[in-house]
C-alpha positions as CSV (number, residue, x, y, z in Angstrom):
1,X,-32.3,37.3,70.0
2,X,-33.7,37.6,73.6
3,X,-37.7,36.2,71.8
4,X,-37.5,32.0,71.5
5,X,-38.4,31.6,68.3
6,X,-38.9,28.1,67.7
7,X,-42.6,27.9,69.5
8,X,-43.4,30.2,66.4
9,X,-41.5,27.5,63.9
10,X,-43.5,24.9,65.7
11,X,-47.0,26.9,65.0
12,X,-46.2,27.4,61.2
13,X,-45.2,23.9,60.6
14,X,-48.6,23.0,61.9
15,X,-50.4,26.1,59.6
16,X,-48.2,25.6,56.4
17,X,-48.4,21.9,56.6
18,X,-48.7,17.9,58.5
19,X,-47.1,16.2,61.2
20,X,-47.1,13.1,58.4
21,X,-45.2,15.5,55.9
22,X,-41.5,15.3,55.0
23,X,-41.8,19.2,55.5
24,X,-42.6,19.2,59.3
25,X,-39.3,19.2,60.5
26,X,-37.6,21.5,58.1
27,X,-40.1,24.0,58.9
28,X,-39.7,23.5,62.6
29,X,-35.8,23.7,62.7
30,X,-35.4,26.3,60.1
31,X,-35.3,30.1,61.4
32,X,-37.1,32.2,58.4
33,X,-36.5,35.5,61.0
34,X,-33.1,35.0,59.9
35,X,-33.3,35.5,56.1
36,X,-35.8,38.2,56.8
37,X,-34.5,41.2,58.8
38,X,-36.6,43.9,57.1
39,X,-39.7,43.9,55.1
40,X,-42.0,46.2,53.4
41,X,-46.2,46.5,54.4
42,X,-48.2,47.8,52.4
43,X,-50.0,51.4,52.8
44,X,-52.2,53.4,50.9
45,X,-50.2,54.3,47.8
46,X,-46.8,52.9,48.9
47,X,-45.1,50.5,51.3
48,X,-43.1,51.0,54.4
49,X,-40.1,49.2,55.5
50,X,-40.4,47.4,59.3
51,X,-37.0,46.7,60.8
52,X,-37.1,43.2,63.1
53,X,-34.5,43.9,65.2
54,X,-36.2,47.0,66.5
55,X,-39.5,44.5,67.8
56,X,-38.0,41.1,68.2
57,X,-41.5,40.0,69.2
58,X,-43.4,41.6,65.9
59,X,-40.5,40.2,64.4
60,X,-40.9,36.8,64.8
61,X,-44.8,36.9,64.9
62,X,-44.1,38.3,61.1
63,X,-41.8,35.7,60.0
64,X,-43.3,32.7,61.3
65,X,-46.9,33.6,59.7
66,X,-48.0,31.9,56.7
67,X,-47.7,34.9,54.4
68,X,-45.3,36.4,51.7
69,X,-43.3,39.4,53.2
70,X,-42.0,41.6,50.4
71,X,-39.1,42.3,50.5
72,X,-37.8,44.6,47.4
73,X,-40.1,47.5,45.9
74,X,-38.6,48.5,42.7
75,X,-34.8,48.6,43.2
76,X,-35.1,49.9,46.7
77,X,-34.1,46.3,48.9
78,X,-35.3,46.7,52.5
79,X,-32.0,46.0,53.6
80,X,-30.9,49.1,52.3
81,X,-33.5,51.6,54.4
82,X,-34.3,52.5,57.4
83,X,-37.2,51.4,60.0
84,X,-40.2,53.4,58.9
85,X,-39.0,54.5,55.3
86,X,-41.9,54.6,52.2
87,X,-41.4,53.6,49.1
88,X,-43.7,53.4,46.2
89,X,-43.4,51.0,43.1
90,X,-44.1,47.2,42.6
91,X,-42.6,44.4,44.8
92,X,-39.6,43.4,43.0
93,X,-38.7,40.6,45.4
94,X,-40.0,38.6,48.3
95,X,-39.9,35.7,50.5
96,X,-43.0,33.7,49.7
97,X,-45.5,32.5,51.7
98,X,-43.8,29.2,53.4
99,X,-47.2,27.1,52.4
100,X,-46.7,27.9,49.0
101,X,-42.9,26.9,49.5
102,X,-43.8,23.7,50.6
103,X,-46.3,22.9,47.7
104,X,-44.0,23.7,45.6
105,X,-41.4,21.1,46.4
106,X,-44.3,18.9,47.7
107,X,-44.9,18.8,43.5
108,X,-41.1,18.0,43.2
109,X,-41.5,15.0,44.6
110,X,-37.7,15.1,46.2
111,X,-36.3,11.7,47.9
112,X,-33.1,11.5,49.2
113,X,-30.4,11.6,46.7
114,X,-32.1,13.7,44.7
115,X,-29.9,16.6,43.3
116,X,-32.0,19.9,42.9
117,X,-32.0,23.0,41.7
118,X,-34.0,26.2,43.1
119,X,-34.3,29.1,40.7
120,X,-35.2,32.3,42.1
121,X,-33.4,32.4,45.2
122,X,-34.9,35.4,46.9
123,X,-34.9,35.3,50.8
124,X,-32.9,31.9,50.3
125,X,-35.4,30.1,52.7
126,X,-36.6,27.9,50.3
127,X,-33.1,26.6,49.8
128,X,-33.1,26.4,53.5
129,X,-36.2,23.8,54.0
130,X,-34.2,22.1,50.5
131,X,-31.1,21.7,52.4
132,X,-32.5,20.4,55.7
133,X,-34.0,17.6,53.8
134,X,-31.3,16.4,51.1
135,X,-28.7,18.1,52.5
136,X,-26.1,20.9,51.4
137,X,-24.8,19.0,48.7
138,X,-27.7,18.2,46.5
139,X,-29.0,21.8,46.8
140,X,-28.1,24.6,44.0
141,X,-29.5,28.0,44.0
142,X,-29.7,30.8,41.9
143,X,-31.1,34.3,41.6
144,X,-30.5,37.1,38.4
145,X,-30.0,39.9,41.2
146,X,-26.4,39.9,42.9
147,X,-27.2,41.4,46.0
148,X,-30.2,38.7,47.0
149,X,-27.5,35.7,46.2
150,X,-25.2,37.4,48.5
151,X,-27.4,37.9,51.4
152,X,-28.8,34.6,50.7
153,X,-25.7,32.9,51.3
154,X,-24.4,35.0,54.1
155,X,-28.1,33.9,55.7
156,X,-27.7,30.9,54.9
157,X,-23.9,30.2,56.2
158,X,-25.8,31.4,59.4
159,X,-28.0,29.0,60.0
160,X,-25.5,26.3,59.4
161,X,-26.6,25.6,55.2
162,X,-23.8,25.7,52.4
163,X,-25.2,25.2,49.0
164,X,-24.4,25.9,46.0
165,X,-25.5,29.8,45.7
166,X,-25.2,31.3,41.9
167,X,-26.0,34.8,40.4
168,X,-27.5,33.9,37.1
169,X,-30.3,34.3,34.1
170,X,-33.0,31.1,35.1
171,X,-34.0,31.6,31.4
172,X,-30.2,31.5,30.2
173,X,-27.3,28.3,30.8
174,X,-27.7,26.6,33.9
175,X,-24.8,25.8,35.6
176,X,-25.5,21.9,35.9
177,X,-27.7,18.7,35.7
178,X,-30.6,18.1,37.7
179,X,-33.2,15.6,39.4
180,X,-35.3,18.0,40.0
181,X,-35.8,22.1,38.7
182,X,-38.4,24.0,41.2
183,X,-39.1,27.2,39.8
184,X,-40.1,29.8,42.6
185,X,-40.5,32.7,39.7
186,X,-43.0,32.4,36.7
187,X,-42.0,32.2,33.2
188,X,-43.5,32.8,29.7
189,X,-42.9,30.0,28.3
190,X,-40.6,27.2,29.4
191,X,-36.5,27.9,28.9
192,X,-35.1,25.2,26.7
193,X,-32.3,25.1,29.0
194,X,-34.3,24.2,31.8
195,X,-34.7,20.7,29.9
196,X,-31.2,20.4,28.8
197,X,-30.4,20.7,32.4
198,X,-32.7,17.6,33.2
199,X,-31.4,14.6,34.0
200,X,-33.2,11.5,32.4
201,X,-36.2,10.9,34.3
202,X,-36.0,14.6,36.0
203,X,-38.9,16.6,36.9
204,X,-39.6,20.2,36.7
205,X,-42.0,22.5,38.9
206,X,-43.2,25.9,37.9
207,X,-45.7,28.3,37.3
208,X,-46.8,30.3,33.9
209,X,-46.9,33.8,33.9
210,X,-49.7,36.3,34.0
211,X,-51.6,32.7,35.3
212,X,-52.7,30.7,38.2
213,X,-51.0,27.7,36.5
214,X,-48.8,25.2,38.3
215,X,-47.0,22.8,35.8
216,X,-45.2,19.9,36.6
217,X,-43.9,17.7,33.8
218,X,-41.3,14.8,33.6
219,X,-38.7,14.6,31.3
220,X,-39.2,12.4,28.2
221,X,-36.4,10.5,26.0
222,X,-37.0,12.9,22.8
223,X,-35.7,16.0,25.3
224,X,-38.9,17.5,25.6
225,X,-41.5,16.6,28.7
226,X,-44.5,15.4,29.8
227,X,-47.1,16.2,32.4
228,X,-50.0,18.1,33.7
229,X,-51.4,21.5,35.1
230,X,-51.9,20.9,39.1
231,X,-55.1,21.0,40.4
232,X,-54.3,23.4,42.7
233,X,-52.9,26.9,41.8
234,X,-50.3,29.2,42.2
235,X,-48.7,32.8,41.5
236,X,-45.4,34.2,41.6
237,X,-43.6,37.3,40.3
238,X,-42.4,37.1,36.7
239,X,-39.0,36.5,35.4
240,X,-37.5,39.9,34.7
241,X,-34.2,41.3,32.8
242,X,-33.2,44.6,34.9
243,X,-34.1,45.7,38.5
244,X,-37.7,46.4,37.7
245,X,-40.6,44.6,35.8
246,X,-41.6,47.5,32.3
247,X,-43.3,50.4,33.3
248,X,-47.2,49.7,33.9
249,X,-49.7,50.9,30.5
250,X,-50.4,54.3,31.8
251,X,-50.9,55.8,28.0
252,X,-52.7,53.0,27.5
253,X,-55.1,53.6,30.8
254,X,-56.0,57.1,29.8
255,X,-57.2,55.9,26.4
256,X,-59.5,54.0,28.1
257,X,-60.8,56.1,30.3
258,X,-61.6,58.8,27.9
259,X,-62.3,57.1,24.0
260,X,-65.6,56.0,23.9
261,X,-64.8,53.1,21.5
262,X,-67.2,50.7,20.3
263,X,-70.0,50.4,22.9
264,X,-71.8,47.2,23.4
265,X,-73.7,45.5,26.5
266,X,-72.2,42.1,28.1
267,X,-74.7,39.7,29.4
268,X,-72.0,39.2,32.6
269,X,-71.5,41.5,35.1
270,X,-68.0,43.3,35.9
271,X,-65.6,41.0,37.3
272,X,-62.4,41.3,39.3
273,X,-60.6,38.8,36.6
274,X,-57.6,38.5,38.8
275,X,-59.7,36.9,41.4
276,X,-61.4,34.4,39.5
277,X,-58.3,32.2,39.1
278,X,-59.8,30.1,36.3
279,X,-60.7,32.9,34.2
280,X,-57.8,34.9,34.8
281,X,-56.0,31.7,33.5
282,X,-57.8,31.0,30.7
283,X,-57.9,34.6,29.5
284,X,-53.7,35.2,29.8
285,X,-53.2,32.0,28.0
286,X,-55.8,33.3,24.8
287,X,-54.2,37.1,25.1
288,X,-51.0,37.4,27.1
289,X,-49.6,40.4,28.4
290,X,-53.2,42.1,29.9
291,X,-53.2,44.4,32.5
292,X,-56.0,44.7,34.5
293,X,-57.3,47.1,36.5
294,X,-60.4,47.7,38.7
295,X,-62.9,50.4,40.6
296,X,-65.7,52.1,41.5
297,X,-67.5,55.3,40.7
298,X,-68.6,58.0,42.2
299,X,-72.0,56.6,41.8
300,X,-71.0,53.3,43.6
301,X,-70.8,51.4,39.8
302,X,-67.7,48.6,39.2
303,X,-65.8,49.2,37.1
304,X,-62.8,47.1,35.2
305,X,-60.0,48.0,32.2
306,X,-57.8,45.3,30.3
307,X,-55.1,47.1,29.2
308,X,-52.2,45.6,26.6
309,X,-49.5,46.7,24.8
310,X,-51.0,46.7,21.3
311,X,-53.2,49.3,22.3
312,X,-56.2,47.5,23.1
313,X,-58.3,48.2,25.7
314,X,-61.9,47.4,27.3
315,X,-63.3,49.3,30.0
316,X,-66.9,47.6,31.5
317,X,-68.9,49.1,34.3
318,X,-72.1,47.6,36.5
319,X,-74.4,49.8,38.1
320,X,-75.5,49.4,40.9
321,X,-78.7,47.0,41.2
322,X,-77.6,45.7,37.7
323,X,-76.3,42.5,36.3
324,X,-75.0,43.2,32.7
325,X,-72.3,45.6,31.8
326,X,-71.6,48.4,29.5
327,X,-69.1,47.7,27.6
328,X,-66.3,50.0,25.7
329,X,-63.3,48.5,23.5
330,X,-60.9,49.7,21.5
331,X,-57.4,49.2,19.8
332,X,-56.8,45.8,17.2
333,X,-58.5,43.7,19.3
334,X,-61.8,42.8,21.3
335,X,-60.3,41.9,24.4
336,X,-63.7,42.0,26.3
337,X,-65.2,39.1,23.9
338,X,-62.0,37.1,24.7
339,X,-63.6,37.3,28.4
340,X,-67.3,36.6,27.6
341,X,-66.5,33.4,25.4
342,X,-64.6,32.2,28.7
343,X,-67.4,33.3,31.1
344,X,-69.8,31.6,28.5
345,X,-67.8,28.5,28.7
346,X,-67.4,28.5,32.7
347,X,-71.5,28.8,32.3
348,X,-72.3,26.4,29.8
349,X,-69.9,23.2,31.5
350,X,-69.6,24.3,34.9
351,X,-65.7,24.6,34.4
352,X,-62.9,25.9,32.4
353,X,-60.6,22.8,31.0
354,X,-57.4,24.9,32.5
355,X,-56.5,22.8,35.8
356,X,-55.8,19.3,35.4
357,X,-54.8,19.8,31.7
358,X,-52.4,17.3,29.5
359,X,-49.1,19.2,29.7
360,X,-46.8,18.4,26.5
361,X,-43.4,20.6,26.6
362,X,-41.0,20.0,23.1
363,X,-37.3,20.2,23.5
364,X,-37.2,24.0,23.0
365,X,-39.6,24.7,25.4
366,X,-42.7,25.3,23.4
367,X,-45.6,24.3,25.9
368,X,-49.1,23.1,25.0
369,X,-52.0,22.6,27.4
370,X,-55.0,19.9,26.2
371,X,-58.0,18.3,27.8
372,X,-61.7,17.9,26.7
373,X,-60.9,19.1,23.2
374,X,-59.5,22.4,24.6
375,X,-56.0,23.3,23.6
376,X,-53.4,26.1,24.0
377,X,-49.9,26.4,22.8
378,X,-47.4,29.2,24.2
């Protein structure tokens, strides 16, 4: 590479993190242009791969940036397409945002010695930044998708790393005990084998699915674990089974937009759920598995759906100058009250009891969240 990339290292170390931090250095020495030759950008109504090698100077601006740089849409792997080719579909894969990285092993809590294991292996940078600061030998890897493990490790051999790189379910056996489990995918619920892996005294790092929710827990002597919901937040792509996540509720969608349901009038106005992180939380943890959508009319109204499996489905719409919503539902369940008794909540105490909850995991992996006479179970 004729570009020096290390003055762009040195300028994301001081973006993603603190010269005091353990992560300064890693960040600094370790060369995320390598584990990233091609990426997808967004566009409107697809994505378009960008080959590095053909503008080593976009390149490395890309790489070095604090931002996540997707790179798998579908089933379609950038590596595996030209410069300039569009895809459409959902980002299957990525390499995260390096900040986000770093926070997540900042929750880890590694020291030296420390053996840990990073599920979801992706790009394979995070094992990178693991490796620089324990060391090869203490780091163990592992992706479900055969192709990312493989150029992970080739990436990895070439910036000088050799951990221990495995193609695996993160919800199935691990391969191993651990100090520590950091979780760079969301789950469901908490895989019982991610506690059997735990050493005594370990410490696992994740987020929830479908949330904003960062949990880190410690190991307990009964099996199970012990902990509490971060105060700051977090999202990452969901555990799936095959190459792609389930197709999105389409049939559900169009029921929406056309049934007129049971009509009512919400004190609130619309909201982009997804962007109030608290809510969003709250309302996946009451009815998991919503799909949201969002948009505006013709006559400049908002509009939102919640779309779920079982069939039910709220669409609410603000008009313009207004500050209630109409309100349409239908399908077994009232999804829309769900989200006023939340919004009500927020209102009434000036916060949702989410972030900074009591954490209690059991040995199987059932979770429940508690604090200020709050509680949810998944």
């Amino acid at each position: 590479m004729r570009v020096d990339w290390k003055p762009y290292a040195a300028g994301l170390a001081a973006e993603a993190t603190h010269p005091g931090s353990r992560w300064w250095e890693p960040l600094h020495a370790t060369p995320r242009h390598v584990f990233v030759p091609r990426w997808y950008t967004a566009d409107a109504g697809g994505w378009t791969c960008v080959d590095g090698p053909a503008d080593e100077k976009a390149w490395v601006e890309a790489a070095f940036t604090d931002a996540t740089l997707v790179t798998r849409v579908g089933a379609v792997h950038a590596d595996d397409v030209p410069g300039g080719h569009r895809v459409t579909g959902r980002p299957t894969s990525s390499s995260t945002l390096p900040g986000l990285v770093v926070s997540m092993l900042e929750h880890a809590r590694l020291v030296p010695g420390h053996r840990v294991l990073d599920l979801a292996t992706g790009s394979g940078y995070s094992a990178a930044l693991a490796c620089h600061l324990l060391g090869d030998e203490l780091v163990t890897t592992l992706d479900i998708d055969p192709y990312l493990t493989e150029a992970a490790a080739e990436r990895l051999d070439l910036v000088g790393h050799r951990p221990q790189v495995i193609t695996g379910d993160a919800a199935g056996t691990l391969p191993g005990s651990y100090d520590r489990i950091v979780s760079m995918v969301s789950v469901p619920r908490i895989p019982a084998s991610w506690l059997q892996a735990l050493r005594p005294g370990g410490r696992l790092v994740t987020t929830v699915a479908g949330t904003g929710l960062i949990i880190t827990a410690g190991k307990t002597p009964d099996g199970g674990a012990v902990g509490q919901v971060a105060r700051d937040r977090a999202a990452f792509m969901a555990t799936r089974a095959g190459h792609d996540y389930p197709d999105l509720l389409d049939d559900v969608f169009t029921t929406a937009m056309t049934d007129d349901g049971e009509v009512g009038i919400s004190l609130f106005p619309v909201l982009d759920v997804m962007r109030a992180w608290e809510v969003w939380s709250m309302l996946t943890l009451a009815a998991p598995g919503i799909e949201h959508r969002t948009g505006t009319d013709d006559d400049g109204s908002r509009m939102t759906w919640m779309l779920h499996a079982d069939g039910s489905w709220p669409r609410a719409r603000t008009k313009p100058g207004e500050h209630t919503a109409t309100v349409h539902q239908g399908g077994p369940r009232r999804l829309y009250d769900l989200l006023d008794d939340i919004r009500w909540r927020w209102l009434e105490r000036g916060e949702l009891p989410v972030y900074g909850a009591k954490v209690t995991i059991t040995p199987d992996g059932e979770t429940t969240l508690s604090r200020d006479g709050w509680t949810a179970t998944f």
